[in-house]
Gaussian input, Z-matrix of N, CA and C with variables (Angstrom, degrees):
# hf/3-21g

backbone

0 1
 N
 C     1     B1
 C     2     B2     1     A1
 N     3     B3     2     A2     1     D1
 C     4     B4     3     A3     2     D2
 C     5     B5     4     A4     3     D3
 N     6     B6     5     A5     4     D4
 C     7     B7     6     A6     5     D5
 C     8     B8     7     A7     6     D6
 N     9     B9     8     A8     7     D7
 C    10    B10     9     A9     8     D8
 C    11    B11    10    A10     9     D9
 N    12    B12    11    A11    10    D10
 C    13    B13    12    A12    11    D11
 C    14    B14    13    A13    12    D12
 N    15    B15    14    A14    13    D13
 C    16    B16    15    A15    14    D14
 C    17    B17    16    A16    15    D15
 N    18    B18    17    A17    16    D16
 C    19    B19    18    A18    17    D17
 C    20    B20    19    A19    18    D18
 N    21    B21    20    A20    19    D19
 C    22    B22    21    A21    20    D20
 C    23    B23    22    A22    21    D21
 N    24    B24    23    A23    22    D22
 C    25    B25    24    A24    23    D23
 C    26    B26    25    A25    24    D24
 N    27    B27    26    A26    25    D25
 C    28    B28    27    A27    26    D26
 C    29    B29    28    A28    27    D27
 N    30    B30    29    A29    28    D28
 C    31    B31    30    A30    29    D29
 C    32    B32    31    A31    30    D30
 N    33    B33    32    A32    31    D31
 C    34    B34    33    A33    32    D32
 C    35    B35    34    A34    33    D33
 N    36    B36    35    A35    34    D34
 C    37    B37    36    A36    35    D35
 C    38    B38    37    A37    36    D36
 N    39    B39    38    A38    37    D37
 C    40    B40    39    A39    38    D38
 C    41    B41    40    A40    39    D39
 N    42    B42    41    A41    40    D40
 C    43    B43    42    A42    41    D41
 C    44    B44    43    A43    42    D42
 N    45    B45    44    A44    43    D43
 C    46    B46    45    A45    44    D44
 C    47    B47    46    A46    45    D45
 N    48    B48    47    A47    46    D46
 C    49    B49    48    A48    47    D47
 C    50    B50    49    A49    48    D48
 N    51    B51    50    A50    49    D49
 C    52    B52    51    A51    50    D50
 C    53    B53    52    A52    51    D51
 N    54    B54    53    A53    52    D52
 C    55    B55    54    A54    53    D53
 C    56    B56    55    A55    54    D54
 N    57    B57    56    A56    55    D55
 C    58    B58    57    A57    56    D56
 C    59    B59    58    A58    57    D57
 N    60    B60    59    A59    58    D58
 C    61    B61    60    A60    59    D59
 C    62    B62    61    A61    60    D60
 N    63    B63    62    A62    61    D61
 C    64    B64    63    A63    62    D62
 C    65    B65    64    A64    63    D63
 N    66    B66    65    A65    64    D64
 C    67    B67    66    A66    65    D65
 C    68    B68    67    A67    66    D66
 N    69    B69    68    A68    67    D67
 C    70    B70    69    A69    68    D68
 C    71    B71    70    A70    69    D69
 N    72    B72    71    A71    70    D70
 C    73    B73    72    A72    71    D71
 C    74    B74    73    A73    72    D72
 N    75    B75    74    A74    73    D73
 C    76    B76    75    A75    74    D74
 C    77    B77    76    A76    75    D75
 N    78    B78    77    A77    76    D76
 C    79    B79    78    A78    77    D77
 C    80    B80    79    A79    78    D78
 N    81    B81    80    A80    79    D79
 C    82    B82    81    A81    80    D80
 C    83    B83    82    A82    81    D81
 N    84    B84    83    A83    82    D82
 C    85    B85    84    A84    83    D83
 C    86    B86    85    A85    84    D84
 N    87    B87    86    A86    85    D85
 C    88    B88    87    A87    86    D86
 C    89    B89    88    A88    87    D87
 N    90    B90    89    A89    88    D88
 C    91    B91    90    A90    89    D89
 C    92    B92    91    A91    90    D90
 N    93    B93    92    A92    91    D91
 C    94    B94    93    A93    92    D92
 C    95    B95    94    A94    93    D93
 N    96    B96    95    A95    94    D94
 C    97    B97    96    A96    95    D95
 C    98    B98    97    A97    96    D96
 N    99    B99    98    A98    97    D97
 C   100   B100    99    A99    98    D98
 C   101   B101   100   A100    99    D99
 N   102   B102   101   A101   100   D100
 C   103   B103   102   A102   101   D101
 C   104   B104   103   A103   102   D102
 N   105   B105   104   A104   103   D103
 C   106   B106   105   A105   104   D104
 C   107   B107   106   A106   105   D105
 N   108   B108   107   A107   106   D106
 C   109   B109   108   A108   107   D107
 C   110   B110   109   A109   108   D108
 N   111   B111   110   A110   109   D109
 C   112   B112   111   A111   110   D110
 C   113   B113   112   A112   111   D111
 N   114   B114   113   A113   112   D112
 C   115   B115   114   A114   113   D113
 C   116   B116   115   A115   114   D114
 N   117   B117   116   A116   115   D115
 C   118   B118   117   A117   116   D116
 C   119   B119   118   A118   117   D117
 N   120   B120   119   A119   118   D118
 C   121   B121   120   A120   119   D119
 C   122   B122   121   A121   120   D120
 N   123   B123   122   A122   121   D121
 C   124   B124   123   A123   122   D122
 C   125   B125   124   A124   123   D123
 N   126   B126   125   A125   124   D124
 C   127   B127   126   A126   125   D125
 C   128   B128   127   A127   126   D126
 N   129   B129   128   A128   127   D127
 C   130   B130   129   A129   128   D128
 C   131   B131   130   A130   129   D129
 N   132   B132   131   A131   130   D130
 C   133   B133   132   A132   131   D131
 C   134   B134   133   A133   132   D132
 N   135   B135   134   A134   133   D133
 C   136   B136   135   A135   134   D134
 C   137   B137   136   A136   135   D135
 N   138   B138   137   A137   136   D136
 C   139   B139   138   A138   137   D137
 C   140   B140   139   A139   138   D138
 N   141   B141   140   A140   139   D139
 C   142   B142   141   A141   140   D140
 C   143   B143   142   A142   141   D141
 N   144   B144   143   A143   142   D142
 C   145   B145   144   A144   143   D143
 C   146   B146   145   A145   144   D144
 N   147   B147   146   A146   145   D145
 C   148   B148   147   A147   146   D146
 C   149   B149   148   A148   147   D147
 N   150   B150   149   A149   148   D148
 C   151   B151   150   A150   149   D149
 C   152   B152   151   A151   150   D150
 N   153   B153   152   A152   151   D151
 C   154   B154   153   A153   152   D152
 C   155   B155   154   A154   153   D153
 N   156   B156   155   A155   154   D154
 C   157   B157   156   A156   155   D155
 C   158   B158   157   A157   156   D156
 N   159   B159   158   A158   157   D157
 C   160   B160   159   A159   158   D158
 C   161   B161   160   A160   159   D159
 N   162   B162   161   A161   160   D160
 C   163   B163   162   A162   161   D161
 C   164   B164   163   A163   162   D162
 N   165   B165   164   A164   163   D163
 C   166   B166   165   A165   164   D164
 C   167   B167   166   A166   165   D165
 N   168   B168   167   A167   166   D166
 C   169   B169   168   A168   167   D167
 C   170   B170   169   A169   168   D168
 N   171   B171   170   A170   169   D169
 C   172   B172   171   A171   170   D170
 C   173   B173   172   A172   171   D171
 N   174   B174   173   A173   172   D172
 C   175   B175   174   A174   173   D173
 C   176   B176   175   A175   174   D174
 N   177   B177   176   A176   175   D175
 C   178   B178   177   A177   176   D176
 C   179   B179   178   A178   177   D177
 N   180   B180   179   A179   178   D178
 C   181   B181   180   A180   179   D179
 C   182   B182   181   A181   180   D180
 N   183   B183   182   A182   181   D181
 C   184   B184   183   A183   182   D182
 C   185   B185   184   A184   183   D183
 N   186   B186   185   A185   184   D184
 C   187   B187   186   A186   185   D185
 C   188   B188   187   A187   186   D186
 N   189   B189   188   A188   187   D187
 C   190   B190   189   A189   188   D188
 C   191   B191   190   A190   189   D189
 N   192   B192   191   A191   190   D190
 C   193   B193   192   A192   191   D191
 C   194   B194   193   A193   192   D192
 N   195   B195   194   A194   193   D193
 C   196   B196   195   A195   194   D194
 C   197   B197   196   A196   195   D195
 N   198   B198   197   A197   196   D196
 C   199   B199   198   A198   197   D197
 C   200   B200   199   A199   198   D198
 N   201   B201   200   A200   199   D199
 C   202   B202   201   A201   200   D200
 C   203   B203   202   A202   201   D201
 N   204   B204   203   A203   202   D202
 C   205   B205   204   A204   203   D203
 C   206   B206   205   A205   204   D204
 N   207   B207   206   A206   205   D205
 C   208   B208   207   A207   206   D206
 C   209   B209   208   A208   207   D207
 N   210   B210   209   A209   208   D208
 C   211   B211   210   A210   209   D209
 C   212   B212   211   A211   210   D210
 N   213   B213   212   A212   211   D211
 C   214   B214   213   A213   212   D212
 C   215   B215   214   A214   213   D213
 N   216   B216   215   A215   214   D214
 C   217   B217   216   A216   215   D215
 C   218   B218   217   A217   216   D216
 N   219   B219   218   A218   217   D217
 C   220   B220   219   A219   218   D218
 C   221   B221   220   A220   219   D219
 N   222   B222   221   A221   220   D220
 C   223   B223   222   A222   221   D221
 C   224   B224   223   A223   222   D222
 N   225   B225   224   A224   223   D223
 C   226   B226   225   A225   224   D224
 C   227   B227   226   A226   225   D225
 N   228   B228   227   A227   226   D226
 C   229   B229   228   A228   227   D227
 C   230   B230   229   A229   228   D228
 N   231   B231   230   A230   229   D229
 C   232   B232   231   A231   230   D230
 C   233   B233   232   A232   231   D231
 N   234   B234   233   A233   232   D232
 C   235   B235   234   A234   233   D233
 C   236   B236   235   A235   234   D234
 N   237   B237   236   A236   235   D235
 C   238   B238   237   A237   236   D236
 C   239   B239   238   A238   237   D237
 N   240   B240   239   A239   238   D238
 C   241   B241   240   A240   239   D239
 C   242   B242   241   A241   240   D240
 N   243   B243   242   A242   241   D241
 C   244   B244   243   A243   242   D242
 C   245   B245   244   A244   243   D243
 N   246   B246   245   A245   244   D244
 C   247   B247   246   A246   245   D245
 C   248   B248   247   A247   246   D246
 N   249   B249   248   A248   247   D247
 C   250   B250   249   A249   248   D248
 C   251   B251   250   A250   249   D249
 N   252   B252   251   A251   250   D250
 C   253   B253   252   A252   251   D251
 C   254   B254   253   A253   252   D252
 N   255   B255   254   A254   253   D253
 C   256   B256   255   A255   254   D254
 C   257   B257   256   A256   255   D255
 N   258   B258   257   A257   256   D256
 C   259   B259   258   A258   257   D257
 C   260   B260   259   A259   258   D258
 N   261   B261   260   A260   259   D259
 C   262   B262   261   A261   260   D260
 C   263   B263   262   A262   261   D261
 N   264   B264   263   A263   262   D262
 C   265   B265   264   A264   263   D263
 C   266   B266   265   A265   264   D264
 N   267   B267   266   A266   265   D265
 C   268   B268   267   A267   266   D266
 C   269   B269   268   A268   267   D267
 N   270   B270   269   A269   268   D268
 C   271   B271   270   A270   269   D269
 C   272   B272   271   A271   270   D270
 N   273   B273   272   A272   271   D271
 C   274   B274   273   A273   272   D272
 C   275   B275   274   A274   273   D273
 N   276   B276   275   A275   274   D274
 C   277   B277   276   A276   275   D275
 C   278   B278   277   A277   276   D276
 N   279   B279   278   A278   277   D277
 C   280   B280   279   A279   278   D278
 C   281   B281   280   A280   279   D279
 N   282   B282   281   A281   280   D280
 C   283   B283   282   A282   281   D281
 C   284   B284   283   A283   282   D282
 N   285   B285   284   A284   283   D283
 C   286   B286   285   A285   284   D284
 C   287   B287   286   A286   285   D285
 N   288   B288   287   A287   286   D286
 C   289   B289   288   A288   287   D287
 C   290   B290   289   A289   288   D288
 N   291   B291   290   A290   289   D289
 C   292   B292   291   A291   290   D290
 C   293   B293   292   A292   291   D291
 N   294   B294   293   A293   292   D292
 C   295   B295   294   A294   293   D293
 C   296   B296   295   A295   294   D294
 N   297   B297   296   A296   295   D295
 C   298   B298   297   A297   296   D296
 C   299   B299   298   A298   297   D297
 N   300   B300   299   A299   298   D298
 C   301   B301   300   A300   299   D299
 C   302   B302   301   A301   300   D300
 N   303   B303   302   A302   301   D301
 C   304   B304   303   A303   302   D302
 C   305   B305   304   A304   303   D303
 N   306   B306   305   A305   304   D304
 C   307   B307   306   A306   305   D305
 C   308   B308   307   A307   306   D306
 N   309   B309   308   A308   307   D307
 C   310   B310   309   A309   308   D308
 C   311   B311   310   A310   309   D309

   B1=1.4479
   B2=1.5325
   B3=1.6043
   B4=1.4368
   B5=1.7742
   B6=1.3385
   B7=1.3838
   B8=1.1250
   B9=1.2054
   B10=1.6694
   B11=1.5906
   B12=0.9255
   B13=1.8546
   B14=1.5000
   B15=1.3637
   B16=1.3904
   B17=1.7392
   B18=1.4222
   B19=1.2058
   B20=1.4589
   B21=1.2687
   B22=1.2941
   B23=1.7136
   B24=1.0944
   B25=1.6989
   B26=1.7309
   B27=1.3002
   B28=1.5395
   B29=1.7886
   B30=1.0556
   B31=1.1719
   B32=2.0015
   B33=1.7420
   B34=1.2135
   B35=1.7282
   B36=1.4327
   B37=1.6267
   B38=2.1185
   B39=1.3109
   B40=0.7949
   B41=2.0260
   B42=0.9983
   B43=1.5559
   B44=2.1182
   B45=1.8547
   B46=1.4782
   B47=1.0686
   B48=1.4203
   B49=1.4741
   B50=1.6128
   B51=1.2541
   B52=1.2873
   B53=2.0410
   B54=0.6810
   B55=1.5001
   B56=1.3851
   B57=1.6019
   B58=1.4690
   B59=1.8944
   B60=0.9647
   B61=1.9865
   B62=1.1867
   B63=1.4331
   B64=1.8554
   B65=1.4166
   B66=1.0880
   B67=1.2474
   B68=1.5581
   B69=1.7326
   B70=1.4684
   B71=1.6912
   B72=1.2947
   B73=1.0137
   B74=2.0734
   B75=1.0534
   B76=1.5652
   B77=1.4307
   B78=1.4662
   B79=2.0854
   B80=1.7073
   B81=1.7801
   B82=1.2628
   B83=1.8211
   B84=1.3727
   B85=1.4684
   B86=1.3284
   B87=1.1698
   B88=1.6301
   B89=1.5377
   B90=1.5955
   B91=1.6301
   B92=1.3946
   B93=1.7130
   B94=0.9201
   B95=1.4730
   B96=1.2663
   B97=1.9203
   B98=1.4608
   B99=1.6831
   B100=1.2308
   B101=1.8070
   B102=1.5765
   B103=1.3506
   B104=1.7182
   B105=1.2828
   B106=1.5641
   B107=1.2714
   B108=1.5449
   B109=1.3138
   B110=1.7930
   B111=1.0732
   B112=1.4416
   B113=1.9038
   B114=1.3285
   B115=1.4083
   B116=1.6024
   B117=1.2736
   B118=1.5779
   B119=1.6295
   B120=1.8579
   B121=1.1260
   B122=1.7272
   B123=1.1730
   B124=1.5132
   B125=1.2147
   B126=1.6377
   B127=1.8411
   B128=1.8320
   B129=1.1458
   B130=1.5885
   B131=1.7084
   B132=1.3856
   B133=1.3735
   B134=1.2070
   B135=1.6329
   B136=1.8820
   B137=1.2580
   B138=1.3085
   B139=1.0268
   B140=1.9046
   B141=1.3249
   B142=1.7911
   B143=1.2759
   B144=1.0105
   B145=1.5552
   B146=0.8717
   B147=2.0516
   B148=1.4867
   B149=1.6512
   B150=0.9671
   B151=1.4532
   B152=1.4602
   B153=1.6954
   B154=1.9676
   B155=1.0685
   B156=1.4004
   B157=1.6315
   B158=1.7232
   B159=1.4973
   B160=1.3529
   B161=1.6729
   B162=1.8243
   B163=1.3518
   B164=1.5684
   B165=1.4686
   B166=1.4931
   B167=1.6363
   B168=1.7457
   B169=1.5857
   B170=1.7652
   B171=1.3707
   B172=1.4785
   B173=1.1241
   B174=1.4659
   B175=1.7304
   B176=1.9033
   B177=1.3537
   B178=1.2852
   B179=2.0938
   B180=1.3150
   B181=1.9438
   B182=1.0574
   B183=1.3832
   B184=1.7764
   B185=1.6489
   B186=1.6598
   B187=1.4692
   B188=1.6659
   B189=1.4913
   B190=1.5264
   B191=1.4255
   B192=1.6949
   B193=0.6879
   B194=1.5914
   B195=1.4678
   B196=1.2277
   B197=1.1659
   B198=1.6525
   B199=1.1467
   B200=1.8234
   B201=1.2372
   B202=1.4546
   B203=1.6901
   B204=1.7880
   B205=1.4711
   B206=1.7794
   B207=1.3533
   B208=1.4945
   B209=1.7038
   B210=1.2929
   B211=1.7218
   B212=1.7401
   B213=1.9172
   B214=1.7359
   B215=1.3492
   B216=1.4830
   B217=1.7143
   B218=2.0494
   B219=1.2140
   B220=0.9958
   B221=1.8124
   B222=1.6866
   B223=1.2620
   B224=1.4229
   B225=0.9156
   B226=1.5039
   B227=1.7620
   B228=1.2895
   B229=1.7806
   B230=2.2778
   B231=1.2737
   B232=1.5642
   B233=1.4979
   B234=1.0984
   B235=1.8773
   B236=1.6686
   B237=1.5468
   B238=1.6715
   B239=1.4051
   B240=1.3924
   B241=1.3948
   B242=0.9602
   B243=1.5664
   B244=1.5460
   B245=1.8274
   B246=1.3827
   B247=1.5591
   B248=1.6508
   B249=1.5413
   B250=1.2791
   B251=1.9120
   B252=1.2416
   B253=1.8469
   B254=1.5510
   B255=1.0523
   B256=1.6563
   B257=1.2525
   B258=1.4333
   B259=1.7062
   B260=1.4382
   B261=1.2599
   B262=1.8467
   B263=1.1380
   B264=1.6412
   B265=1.5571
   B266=1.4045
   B267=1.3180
   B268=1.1446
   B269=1.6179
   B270=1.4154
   B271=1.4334
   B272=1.6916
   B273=1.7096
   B274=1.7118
   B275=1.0880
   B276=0.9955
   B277=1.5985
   B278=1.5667
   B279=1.0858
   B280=1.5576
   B281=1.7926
   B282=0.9692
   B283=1.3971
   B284=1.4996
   B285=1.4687
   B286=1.6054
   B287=1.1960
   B288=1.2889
   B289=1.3597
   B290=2.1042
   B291=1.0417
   B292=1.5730
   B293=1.1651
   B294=1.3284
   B295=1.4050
   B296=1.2475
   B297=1.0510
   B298=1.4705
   B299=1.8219
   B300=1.2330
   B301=1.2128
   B302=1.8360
   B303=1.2398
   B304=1.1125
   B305=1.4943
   B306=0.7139
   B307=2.0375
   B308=1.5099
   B309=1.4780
   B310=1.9746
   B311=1.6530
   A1=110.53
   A2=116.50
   A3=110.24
   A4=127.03
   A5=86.24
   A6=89.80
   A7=134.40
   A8=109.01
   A9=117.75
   A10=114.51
   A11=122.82
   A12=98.69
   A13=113.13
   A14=145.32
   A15=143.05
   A16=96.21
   A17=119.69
   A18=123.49
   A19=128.45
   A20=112.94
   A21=131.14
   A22=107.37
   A23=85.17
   A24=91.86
   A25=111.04
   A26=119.00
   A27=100.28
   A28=105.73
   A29=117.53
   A30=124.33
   A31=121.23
   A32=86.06
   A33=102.92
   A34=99.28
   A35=115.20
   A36=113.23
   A37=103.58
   A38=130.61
   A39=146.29
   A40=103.17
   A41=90.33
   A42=100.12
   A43=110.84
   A44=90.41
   A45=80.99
   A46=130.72
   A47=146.44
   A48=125.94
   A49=112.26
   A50=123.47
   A51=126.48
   A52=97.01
   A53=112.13
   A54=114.39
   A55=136.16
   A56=103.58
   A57=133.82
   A58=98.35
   A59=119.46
   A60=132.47
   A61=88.25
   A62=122.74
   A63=117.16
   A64=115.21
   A65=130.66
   A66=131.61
   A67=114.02
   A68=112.95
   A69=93.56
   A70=108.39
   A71=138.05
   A72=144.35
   A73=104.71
   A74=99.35
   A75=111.65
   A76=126.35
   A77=98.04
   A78=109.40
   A79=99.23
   A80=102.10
   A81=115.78
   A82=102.70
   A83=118.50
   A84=110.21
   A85=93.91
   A86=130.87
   A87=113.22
   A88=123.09
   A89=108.40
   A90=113.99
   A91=111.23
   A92=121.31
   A93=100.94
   A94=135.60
   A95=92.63
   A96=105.49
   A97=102.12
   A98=114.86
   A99=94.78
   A100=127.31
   A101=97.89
   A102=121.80
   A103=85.00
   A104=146.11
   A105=176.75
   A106=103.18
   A107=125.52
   A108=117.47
   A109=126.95
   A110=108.30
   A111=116.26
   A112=102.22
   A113=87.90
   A114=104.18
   A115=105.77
   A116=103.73
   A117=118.81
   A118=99.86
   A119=132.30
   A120=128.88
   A121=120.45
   A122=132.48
   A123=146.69
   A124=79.21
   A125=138.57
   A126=121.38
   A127=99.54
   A128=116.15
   A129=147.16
   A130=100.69
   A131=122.75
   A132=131.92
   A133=126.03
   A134=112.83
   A135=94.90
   A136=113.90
   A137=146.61
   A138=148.03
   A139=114.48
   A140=102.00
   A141=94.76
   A142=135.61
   A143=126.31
   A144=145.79
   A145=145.84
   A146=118.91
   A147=120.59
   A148=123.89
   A149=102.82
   A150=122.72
   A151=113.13
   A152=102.36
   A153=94.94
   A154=125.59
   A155=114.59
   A156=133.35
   A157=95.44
   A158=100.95
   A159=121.55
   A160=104.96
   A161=117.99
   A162=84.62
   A163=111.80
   A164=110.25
   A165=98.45
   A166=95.55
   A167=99.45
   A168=112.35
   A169=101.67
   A170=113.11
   A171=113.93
   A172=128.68
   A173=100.18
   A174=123.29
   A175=85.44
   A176=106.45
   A177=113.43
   A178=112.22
   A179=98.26
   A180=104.84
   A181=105.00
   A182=125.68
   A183=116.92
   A184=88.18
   A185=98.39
   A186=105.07
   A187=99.99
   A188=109.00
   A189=119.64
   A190=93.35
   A191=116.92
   A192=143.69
   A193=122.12
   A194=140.35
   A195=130.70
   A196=87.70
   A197=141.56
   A198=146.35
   A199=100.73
   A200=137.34
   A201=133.55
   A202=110.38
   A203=94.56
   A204=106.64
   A205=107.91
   A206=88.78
   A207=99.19
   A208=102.43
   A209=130.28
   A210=165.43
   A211=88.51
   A212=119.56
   A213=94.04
   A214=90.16
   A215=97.45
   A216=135.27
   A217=91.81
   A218=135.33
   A219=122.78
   A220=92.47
   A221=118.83
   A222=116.74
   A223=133.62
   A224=130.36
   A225=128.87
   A226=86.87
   A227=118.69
   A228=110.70
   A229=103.85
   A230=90.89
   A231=95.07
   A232=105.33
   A233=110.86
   A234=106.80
   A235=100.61
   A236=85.31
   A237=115.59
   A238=127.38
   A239=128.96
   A240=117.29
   A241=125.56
   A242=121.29
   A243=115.97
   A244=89.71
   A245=123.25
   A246=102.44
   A247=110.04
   A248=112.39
   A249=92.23
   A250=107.14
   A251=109.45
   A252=84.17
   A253=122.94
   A254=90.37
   A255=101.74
   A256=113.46
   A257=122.18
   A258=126.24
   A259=106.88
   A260=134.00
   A261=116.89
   A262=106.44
   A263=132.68
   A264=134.95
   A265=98.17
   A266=134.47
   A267=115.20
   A268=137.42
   A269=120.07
   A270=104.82
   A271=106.91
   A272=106.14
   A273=114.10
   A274=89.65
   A275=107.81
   A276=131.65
   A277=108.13
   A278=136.21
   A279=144.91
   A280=103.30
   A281=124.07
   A282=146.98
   A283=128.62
   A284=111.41
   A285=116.09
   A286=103.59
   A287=125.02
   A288=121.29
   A289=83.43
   A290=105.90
   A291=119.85
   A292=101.26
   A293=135.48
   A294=140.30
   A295=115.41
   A296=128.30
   A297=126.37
   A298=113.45
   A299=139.77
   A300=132.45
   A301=114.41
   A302=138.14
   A303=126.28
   A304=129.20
   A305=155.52
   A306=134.41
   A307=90.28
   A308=91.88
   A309=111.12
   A310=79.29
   D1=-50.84
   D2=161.25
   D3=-26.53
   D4=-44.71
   D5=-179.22
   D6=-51.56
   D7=-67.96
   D8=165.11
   D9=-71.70
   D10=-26.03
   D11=151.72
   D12=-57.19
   D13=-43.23
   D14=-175.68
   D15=-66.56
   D16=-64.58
   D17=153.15
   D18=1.33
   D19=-60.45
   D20=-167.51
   D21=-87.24
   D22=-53.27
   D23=-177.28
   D24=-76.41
   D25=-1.33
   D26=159.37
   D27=-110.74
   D28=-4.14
   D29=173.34
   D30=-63.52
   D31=-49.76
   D32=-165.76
   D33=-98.72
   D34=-0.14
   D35=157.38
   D36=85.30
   D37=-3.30
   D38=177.72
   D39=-22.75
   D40=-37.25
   D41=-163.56
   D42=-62.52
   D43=-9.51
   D44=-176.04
   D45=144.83
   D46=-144.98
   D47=129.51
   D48=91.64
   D49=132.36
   D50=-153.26
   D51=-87.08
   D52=-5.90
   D53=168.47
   D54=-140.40
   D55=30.75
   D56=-161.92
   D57=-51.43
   D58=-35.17
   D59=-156.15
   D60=-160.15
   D61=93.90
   D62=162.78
   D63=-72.61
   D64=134.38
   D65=173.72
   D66=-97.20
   D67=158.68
   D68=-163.58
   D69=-82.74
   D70=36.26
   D71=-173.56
   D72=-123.23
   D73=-17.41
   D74=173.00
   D75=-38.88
   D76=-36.76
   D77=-177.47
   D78=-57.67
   D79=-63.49
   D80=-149.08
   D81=-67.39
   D82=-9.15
   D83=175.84
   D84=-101.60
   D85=-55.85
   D86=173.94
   D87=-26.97
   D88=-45.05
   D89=172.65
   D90=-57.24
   D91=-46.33
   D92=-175.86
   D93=-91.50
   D94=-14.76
   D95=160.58
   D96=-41.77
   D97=-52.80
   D98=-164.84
   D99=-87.96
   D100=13.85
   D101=-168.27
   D102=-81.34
   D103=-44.66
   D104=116.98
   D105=-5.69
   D106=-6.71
   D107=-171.53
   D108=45.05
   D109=43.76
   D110=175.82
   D111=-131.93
   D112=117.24
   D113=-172.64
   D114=-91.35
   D115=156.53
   D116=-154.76
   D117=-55.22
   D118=-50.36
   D119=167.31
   D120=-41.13
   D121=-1.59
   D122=-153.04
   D123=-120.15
   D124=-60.64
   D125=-162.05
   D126=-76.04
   D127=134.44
   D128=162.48
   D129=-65.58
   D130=-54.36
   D131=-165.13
   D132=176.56
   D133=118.63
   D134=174.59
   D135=-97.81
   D136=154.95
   D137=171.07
   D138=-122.45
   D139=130.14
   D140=171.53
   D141=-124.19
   D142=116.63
   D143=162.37
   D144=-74.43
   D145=105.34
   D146=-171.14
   D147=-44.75
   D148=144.02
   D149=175.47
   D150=-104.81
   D151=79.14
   D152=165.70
   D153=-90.15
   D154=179.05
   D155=-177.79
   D156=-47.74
   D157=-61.06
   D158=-139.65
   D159=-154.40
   D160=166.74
   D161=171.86
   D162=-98.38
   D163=38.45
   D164=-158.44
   D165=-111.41
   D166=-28.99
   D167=-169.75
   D168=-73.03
   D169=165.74
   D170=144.75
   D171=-130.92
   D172=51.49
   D173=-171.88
   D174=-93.20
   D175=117.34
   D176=173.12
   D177=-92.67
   D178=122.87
   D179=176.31
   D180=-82.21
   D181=-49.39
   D182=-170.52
   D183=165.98
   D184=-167.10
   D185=-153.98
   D186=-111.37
   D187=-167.33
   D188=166.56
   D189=-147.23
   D190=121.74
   D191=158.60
   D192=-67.88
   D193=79.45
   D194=-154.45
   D195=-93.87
   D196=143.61
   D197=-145.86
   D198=-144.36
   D199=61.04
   D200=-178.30
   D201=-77.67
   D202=117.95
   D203=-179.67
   D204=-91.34
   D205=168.90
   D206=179.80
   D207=-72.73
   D208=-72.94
   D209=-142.30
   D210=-74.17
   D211=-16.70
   D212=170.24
   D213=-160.01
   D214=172.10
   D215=-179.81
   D216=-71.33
   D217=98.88
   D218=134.52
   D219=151.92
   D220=-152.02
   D221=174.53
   D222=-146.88
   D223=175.53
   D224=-168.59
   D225=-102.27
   D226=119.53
   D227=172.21
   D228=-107.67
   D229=130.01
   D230=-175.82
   D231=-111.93
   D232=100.57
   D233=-177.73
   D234=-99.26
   D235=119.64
   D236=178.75
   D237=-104.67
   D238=137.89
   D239=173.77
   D240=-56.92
   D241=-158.65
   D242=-173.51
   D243=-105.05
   D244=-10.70
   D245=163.63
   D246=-104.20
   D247=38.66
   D248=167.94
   D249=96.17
   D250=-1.34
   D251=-172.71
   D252=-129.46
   D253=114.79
   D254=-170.63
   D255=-15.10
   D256=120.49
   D257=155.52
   D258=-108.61
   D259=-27.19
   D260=-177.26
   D261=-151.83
   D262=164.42
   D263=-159.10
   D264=-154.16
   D265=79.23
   D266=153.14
   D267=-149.86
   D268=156.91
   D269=-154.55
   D270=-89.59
   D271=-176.79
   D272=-177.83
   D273=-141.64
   D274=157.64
   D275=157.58
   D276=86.63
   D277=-140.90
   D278=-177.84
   D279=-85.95
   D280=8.92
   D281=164.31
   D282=-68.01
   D283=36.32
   D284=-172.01
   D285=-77.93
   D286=162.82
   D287=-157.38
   D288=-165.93
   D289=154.53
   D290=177.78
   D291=-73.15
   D292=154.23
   D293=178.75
   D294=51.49
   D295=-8.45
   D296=-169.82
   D297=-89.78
   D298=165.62
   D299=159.92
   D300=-83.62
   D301=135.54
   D302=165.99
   D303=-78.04
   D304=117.38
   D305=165.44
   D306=-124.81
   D307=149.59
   D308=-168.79
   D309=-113.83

């Protein structure tokens, strides 16, 4: 049983890492990270999160790209459709970024 828990967890990348489980929405925030001038060694980890109606529906809108940099305390969030295409860019936390809106 050990096994396949160790198994699993290097399989499934648990350990970390800015591209541990790519999701198929991964290209189009990478593009735009680098539209932001933050090159792929600069992201710590992205992580993504469905976007429902509601919490009752499971009509999925698109994702959230949570974007954790190395250089600050907080993140770049990229909310994407369900084919992938950028609708909003903006960071939280100690994460100001040029053009971008902030909210802590």
């Amino acid at each position: 049983m050990r096994f396949f828990t160790i198994l699993a967890i290097s399989l499934f990348g648990f350990a970390g890492g800015a591209m541990a489980a790519p999701h198929r929405c991964t290209m189009p925030v990478m593009e735009k990270m680098a539209q932001l001038d933050v090159a792929e060694p600069q992201i710590e980890q992205i992580s993504f999160v469905d976007v429902r109606s509601d919490d009752r529906s499971a009509r999925l809108l698109g994702y959230e790209a949570w974007v954790k940099l190395k250089r600050c305390r907080g993140s770049v969030v990229v909310k994407v459709s369900r084919q992938c295409e950028i609708q909003e860019t903006y960071s939280r936390g100690e994460c100001k970024m040029t053009g971008l809106k902030n909210y802590r």
